[in-house]
C-alpha positions in Angstrom: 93.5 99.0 115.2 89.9 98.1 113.8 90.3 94.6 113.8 91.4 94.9 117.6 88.6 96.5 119.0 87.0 93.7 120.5 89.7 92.8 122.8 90.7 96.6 123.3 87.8 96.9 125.4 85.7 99.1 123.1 82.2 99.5 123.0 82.2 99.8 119.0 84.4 99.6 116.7 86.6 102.7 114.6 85.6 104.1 111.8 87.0 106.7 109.8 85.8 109.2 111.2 85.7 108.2 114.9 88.9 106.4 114.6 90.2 106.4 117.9 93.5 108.2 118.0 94.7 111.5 116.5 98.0 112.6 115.3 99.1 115.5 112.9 98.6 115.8 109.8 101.7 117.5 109.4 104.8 119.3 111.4 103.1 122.5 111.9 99.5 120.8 112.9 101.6 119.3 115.5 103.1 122.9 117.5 99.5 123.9 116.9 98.1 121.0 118.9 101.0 120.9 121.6 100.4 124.8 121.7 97.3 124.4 122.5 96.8 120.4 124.7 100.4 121.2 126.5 100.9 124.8 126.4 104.2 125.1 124.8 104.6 128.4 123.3 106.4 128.7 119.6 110.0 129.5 121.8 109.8 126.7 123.6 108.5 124.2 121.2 111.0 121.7 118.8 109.3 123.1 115.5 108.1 126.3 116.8 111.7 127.3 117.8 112.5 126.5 113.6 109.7 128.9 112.2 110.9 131.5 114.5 114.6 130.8 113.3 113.2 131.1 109.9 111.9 134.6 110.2 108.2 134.1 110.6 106.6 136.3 113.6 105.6 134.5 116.6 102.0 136.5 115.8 102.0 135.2 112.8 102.8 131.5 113.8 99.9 132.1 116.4 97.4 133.2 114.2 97.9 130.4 111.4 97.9 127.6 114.2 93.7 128.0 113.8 93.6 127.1 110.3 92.6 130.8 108.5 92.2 131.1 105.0 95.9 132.8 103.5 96.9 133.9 100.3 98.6 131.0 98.8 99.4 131.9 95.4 98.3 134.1 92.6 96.4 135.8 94.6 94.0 132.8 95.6 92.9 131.9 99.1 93.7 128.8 100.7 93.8 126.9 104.1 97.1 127.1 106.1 96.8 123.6 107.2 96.1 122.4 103.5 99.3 123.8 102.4 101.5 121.6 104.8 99.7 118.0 105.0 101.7 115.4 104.9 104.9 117.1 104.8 108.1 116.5 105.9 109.5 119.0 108.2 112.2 120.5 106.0 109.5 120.9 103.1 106.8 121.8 105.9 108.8 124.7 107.0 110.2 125.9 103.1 106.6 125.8 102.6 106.2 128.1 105.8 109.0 130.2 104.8 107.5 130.5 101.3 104.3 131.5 102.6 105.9 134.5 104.9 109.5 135.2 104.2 112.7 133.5 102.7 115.5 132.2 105.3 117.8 129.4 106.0 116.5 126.2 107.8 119.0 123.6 109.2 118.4 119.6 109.4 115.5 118.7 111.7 113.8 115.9 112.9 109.7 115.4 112.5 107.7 115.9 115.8 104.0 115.5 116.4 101.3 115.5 119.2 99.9 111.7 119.4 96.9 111.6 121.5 94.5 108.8 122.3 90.8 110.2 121.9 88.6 110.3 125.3 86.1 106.9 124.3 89.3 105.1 123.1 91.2 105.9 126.5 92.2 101.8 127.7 95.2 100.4 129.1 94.9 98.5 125.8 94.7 101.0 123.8 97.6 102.6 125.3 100.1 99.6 124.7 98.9 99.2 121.2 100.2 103.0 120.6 103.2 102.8 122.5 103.9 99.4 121.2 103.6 100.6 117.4 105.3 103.6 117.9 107.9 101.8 119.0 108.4 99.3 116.3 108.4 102.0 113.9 111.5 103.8 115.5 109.5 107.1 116.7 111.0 108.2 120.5 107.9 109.0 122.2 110.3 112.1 124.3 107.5 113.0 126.7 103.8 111.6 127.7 100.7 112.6 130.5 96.8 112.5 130.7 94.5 115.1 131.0 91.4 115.4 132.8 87.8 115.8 131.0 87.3 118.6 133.4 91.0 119.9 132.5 89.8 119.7 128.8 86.3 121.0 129.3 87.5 124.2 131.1 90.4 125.0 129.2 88.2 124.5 125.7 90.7 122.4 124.4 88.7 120.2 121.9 87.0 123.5 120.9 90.8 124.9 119.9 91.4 121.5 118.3 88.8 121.0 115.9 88.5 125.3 115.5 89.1 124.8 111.8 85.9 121.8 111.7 84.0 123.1 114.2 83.8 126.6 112.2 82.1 125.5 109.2 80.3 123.2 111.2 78.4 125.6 113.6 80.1 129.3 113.4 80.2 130.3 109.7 77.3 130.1 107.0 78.0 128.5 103.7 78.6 132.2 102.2 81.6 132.5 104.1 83.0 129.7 103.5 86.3 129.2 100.3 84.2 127.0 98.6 86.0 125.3 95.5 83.6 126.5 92.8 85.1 123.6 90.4 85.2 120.8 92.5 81.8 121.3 94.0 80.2 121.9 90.6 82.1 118.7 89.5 80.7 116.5 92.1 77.3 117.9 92.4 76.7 118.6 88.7 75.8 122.0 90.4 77.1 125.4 89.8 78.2 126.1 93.5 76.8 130.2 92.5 73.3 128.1 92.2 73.5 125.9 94.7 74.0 128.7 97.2 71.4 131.0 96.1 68.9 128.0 96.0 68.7 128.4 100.0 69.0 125.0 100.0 73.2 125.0 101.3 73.0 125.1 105.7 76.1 124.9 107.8 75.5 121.3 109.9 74.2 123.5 113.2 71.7 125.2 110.8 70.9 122.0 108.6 69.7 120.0 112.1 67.6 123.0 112.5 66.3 123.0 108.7 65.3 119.3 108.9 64.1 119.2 112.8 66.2 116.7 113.7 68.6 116.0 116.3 73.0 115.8 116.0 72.5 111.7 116.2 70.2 112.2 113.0 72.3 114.4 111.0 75.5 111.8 111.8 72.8 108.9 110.4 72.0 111.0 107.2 75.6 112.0 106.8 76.9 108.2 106.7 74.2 107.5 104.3 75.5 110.6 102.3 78.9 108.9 102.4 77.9 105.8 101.6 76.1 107.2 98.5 78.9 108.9 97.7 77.0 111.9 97.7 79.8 113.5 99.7 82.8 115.7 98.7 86.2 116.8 100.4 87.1 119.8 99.5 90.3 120.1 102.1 91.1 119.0 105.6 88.2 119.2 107.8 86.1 120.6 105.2 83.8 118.2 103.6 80.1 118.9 101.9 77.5 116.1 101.3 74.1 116.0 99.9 72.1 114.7 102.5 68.4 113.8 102.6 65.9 112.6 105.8 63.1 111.3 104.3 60.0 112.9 103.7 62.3 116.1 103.2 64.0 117.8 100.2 67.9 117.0 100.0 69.7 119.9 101.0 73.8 120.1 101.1 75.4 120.1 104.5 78.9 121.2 105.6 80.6 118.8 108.0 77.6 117.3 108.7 79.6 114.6 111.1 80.8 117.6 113.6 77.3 117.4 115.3 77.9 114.2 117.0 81.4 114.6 117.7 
């Protein structure tokens, strides 16, 4: 797709994160997202009709399609969406199952919600999806557009990226299930030190820190990354040392939200 953005009609090309087209990271991602771009409730919906099947509350199947932090196993916390990546459907939903309570699933077949992102949106770009879906044997069963406007009003990119978004803007850095480990194995930083340092800001809070604007803060981040002074911790949750110059480095939570 990167290689073919010249004649795609785009003004620059993808990068890994501003690729050009979504799709879910996994069965359950996918009800979330036709949940909420389409509408369909859990009843109606291929998957969501399984969990139901399967014993899980339609509540609860509501309230998990946002990402929370759940109890995953001996008594640790964990993201929902974490726990099903890249899973099949049948393991997707044991996982599910495993995670709520035990019941029989029967054969299924993977579904997800393909979109093409809003700057990516040409005829070319179209054909190129359809084309490779194609080729790869997946039955594209029903397609549309939507309207900025439609998306603007109904907040749908806000319900999309909830689980980025929140670490991003909403939620200070003490809130956040921070992997005490991983960040101290990165950093060379006790992430207990780190924190009380002051020197650990949400992205929102870190443009504000540094004075600088959400185009800045995306600059700073891709030199973080290219550093490789940044660190996944899970999906959509990334931290990164950043630095502007003339400034102190402070660490940064989903720094590239801001100019998303």
């Amino acid at each position: 797709f990167a290689e073919r953005n010249n004649w795609l009609g785009l003004t620059m090309a993808p990068n890994v994160s501003d690729n050009g087209v979504h799709a879910s990271a996994s069965p359950f991602e996918g009800f979330a997202e036709r949940n909420n771009w389409l509408g369909i409730a859990a009843p109606d919906d291929v998957f969501g009709k399984r969990m139901l099947a399967a014993g899980i509350s339609e509540s609860m199947v509501k309230a998990w399609s946002v990402d929370p932090q759940v109890a995953v196993e001996d008594g640790k916390q964990g993201s929902v969406f974490d726990q099903l990546e890249d899973m099949d459907a049948r393991a997707c939903l044991d996982r599910l199952v495993s995670l709520s309570v035990q019941n029989q699933e029967d054969v299924m077949l993977n579904a997800a919600f393909v979109f093409i992102k809003p700057h990516a949106m040409t005829e070319a770009t179209k054909k190129l999806v359809e084309s490779r879906l194609r080729e790869r044997g997946i039955k594209i069963v029903a397609e549309g557009s939507l309207k900025g406007k439609t998306i603007d009003e109904r907040k749908l990119i806000d319900q999309h990226y909830y689980a980025i978004a929140s670490k991003a803007t909403i939620k200070k850095p003490s809130e956040l299930n921070v992997p005490a480990q991983k960040f101290e194995a990165h950093f060379g930083l006790p992430w207990g030190d780190a924190l009380a340092s002051g020197k650990v800001f949400n992205a929102l809070d870190g443009c504000a820190h540094f004075g600088i604007d959400a185009d800045a803060m995306s600059s700073a981040w891709n030199e973080a990354q290219g550093a490789k002074k940044l660190v996944k911790f899970g999906g959509g949750f990334y931290c990164g040392l950043v630095e502007i110059e003339g400034k102190e480095p402070v660490y940064i939570f989903n720094g590239f939200f801001m100019s998303m």
